[in-house]
C-alpha positions in Angstrom: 0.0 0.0 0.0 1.2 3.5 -1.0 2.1 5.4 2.3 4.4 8.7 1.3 2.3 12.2 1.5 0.7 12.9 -2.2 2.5 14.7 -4.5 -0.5 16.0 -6.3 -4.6 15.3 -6.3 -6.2 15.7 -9.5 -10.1 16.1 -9.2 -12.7 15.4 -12.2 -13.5 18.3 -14.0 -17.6 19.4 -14.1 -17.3 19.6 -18.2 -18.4 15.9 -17.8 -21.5 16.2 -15.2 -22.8 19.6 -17.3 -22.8 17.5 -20.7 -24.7 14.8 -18.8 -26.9 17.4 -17.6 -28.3 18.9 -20.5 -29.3 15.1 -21.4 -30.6 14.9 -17.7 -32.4 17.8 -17.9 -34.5 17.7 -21.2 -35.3 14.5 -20.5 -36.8 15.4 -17.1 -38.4 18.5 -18.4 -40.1 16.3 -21.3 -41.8 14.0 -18.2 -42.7 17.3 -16.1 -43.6 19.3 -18.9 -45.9 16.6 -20.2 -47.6 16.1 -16.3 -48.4 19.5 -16.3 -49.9 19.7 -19.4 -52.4 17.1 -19.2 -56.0 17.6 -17.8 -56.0 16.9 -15.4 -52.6 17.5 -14.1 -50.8 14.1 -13.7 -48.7 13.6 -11.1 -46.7 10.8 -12.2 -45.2 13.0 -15.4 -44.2 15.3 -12.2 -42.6 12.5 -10.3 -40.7 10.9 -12.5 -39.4 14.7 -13.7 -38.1 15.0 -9.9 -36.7 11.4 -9.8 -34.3 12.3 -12.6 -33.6 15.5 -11.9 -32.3 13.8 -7.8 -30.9 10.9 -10.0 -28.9 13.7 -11.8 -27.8 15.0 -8.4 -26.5 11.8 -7.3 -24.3 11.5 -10.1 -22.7 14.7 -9.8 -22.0 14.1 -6.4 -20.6 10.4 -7.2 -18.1 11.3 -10.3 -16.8 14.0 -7.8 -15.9 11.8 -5.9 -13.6 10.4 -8.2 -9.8 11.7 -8.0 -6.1 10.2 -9.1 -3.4 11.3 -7.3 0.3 10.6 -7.9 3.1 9.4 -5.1 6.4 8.9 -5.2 6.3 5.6 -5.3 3.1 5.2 -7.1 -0.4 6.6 -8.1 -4.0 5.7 -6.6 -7.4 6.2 -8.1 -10.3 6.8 -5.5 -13.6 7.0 -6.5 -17.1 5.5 -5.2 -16.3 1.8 -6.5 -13.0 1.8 -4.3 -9.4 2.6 -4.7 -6.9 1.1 -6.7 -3.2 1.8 -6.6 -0.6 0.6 -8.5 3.4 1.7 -8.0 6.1 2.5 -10.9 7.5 -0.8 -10.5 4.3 -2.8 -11.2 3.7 -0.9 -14.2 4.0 -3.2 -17.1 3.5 -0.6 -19.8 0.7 2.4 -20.4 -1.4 3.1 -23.7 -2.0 6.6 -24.7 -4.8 8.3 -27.0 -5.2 11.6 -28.2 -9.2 11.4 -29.3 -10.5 14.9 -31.0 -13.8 15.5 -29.8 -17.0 15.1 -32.0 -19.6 17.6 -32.1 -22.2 15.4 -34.5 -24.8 13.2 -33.8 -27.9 15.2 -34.1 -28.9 18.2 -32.0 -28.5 16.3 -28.5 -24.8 14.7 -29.7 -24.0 18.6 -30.7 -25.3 19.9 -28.0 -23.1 17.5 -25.1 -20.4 18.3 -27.5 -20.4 21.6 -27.6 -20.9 21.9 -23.3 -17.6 19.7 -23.5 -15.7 21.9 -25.8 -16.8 25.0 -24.1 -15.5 23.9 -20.7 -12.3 22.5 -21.7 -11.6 25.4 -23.8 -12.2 27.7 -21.2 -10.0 26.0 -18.9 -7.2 25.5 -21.4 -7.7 28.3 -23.7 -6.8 25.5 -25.9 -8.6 23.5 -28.9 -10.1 20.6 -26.9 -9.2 17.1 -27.5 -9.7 13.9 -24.8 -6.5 12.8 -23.7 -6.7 9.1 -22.1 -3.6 7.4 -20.6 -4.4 3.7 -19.4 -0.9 2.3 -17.0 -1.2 -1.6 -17.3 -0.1 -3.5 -14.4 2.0 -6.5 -14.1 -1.2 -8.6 -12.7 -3.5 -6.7 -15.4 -4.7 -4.0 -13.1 -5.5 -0.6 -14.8 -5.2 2.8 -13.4 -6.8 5.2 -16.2 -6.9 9.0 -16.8 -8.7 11.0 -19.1 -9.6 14.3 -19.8 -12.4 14.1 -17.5 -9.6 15.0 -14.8 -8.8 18.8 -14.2 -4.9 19.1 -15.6 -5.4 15.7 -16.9 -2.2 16.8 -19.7 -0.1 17.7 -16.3 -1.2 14.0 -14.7 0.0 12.1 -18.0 3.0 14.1 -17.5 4.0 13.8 -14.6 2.7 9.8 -14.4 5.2 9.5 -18.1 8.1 10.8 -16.5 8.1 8.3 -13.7 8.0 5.6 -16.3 10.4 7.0 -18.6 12.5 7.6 -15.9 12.8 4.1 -15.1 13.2 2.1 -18.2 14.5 4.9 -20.8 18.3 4.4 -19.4 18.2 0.6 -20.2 16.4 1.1 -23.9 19.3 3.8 -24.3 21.8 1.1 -23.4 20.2 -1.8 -25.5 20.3 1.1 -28.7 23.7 1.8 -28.2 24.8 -1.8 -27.9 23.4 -2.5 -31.4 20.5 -4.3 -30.3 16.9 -3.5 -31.5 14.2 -2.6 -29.1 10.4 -3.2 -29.0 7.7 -1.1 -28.4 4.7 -4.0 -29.7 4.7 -4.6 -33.6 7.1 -1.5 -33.5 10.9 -2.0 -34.0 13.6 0.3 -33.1 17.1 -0.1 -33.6 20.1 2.9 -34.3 19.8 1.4 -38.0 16.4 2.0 -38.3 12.3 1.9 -37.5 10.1 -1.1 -39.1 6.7 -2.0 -38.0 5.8 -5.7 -37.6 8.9 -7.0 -38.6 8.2 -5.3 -42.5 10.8 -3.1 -44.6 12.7 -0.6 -41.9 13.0 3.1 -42.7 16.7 4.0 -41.9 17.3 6.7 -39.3 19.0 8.8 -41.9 16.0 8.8 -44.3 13.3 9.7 -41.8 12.0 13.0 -41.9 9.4 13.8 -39.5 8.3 11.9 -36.1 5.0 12.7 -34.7 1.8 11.7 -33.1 -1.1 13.9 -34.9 -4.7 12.8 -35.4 -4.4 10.2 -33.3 -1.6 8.7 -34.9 2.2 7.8 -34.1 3.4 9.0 -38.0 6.7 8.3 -39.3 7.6 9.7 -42.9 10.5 9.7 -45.0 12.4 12.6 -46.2 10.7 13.9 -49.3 7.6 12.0 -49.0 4.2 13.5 -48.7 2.6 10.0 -47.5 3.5 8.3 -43.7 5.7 5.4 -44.5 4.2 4.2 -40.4 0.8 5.5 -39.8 -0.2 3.8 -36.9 -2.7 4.5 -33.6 -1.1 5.5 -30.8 -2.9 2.9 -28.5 -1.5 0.3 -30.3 2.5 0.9 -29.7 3.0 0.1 -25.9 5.1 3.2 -23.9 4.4 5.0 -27.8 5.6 8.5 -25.7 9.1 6.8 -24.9 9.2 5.6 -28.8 8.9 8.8 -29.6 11.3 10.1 -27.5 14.5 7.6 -28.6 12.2 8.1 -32.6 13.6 11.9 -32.4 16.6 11.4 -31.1 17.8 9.1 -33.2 17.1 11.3 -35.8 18.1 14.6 -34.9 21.7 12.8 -33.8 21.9 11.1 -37.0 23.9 13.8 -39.2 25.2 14.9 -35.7 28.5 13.0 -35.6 26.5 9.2 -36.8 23.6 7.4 -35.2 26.0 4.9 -33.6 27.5 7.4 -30.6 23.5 8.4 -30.0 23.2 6.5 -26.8 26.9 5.7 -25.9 
């Protein structure tokens, strides 16, 4: 069990609770509104109109509730349902997404979209988009974070660097000993990038490295078309790829790939 003071508490944000309650809240006023049009007035309508609208309450109080907060040795989530921690060493690997939000789906879809991109704008004064970072344990247990979470970019952050920080050094070493790392189907070695074991791009012939539109995109130099094109969720620790992707590249008319990671 995690014991060290918190380092930091991140809380849920309320852009979640107001998109549910504009779907709340029509559909209680359809039930009340239809009550108190009838003649004779029907209580039921009425009722039900007030059960929703409490229902409604509950659920903001309950998602509230729910927090993640990162330790030193570790990070817990809290909510309702229980806690679950899990510490840096029992983190097998984490997943990230980068989801743009939709704003289609008929008037309701636009209008829960719209409450969402309103609030996290506001906050950000950024262009919204739902970030989602899942750690996967050793045992399977998952500790997830999504945009729902106030600061949820500083969370992923800060949860990344702990991981990075503790198996970066040996990927570095493994690189600069010749030997080819894997992050899933993706392949990484100071000669080059391949994905599932197919023709490998050499470091010297890549020109950008980026995740954009939900994608980890590698592209040669010259080339208008991603030569790897590939969802972020499904390269394992796809940050850290990254990472040693750029570096590797940016070092590779520096002095040659091979003194990278000596």
């Amino acid at each position: 069990m995690i014991q060290s003071p918190p380092r930091r508490v991140f809380r849920q944000t309320v852009a979640l609770r107001l998109a549910l309650g504009i779907l709340f809240l029509l559909t209680a006023g359809i039930f009340i509104a239809a009550g108190l049009g009838s003649d004779p007035v029907d209580p039921r309508g009425i009722v039900i109109g007030v059960l929703i609208l409490a229902a409604y309450a509950a659920l903001w109080v309950t998602i509230g509730k729910t927090t993640v907060t990162v330790f030193t040795e570790g990070v817990r989530r809290s909510s309702v349902l229980g806690v679950r921690e899990l510490l840096w060493s029992d983190v097998a690997e984490y997943r990230y997404q980068v989801i743009p939000i939709q704003t289609g789906g008929g008037l309701l879809g636009r209008l829960i979209g719209m409450a969402i991109l309103a609030a996290v704008e506001a906050k950000s004064g950024k262009s919204a988009g739902s970030l989602k970072l899942t750690l996967v344990g050793k045992t399977r247990r998952d500790i997830k974070v999504t945009s729902n979470f106030q600061n949820a970019g500083q969370a992923i952050d800060m949860m990344v660097k702990e991981i990075h920080d503790r198996i970066k050094p040996e990927l570095k070493r493994r690189l600069g000993s010749g030997d080819e790392v894997a992050f899933g189907p993706l392949g990484l070695s100071i000669q080059g990038v391949s994905w599932k074991g197919k023709e490998r791009i050499p470091v010297t012939e890549i020109g950008t490295v980026e995740i954009s539109r939900r994608k980890l995109r590698v592209r040669r130099q010259g080339k208008m078309l991603d030569s790897i094109g590939v969802a972020t969720e499904k390269v394992p620790n796809v940050l850290l790829a990254l990472e040693l992707l750029q570096e590797l590249r940016v070092n590779a008319g520096l002095g040659g790939v091979a003194g990278t990671f000596a």
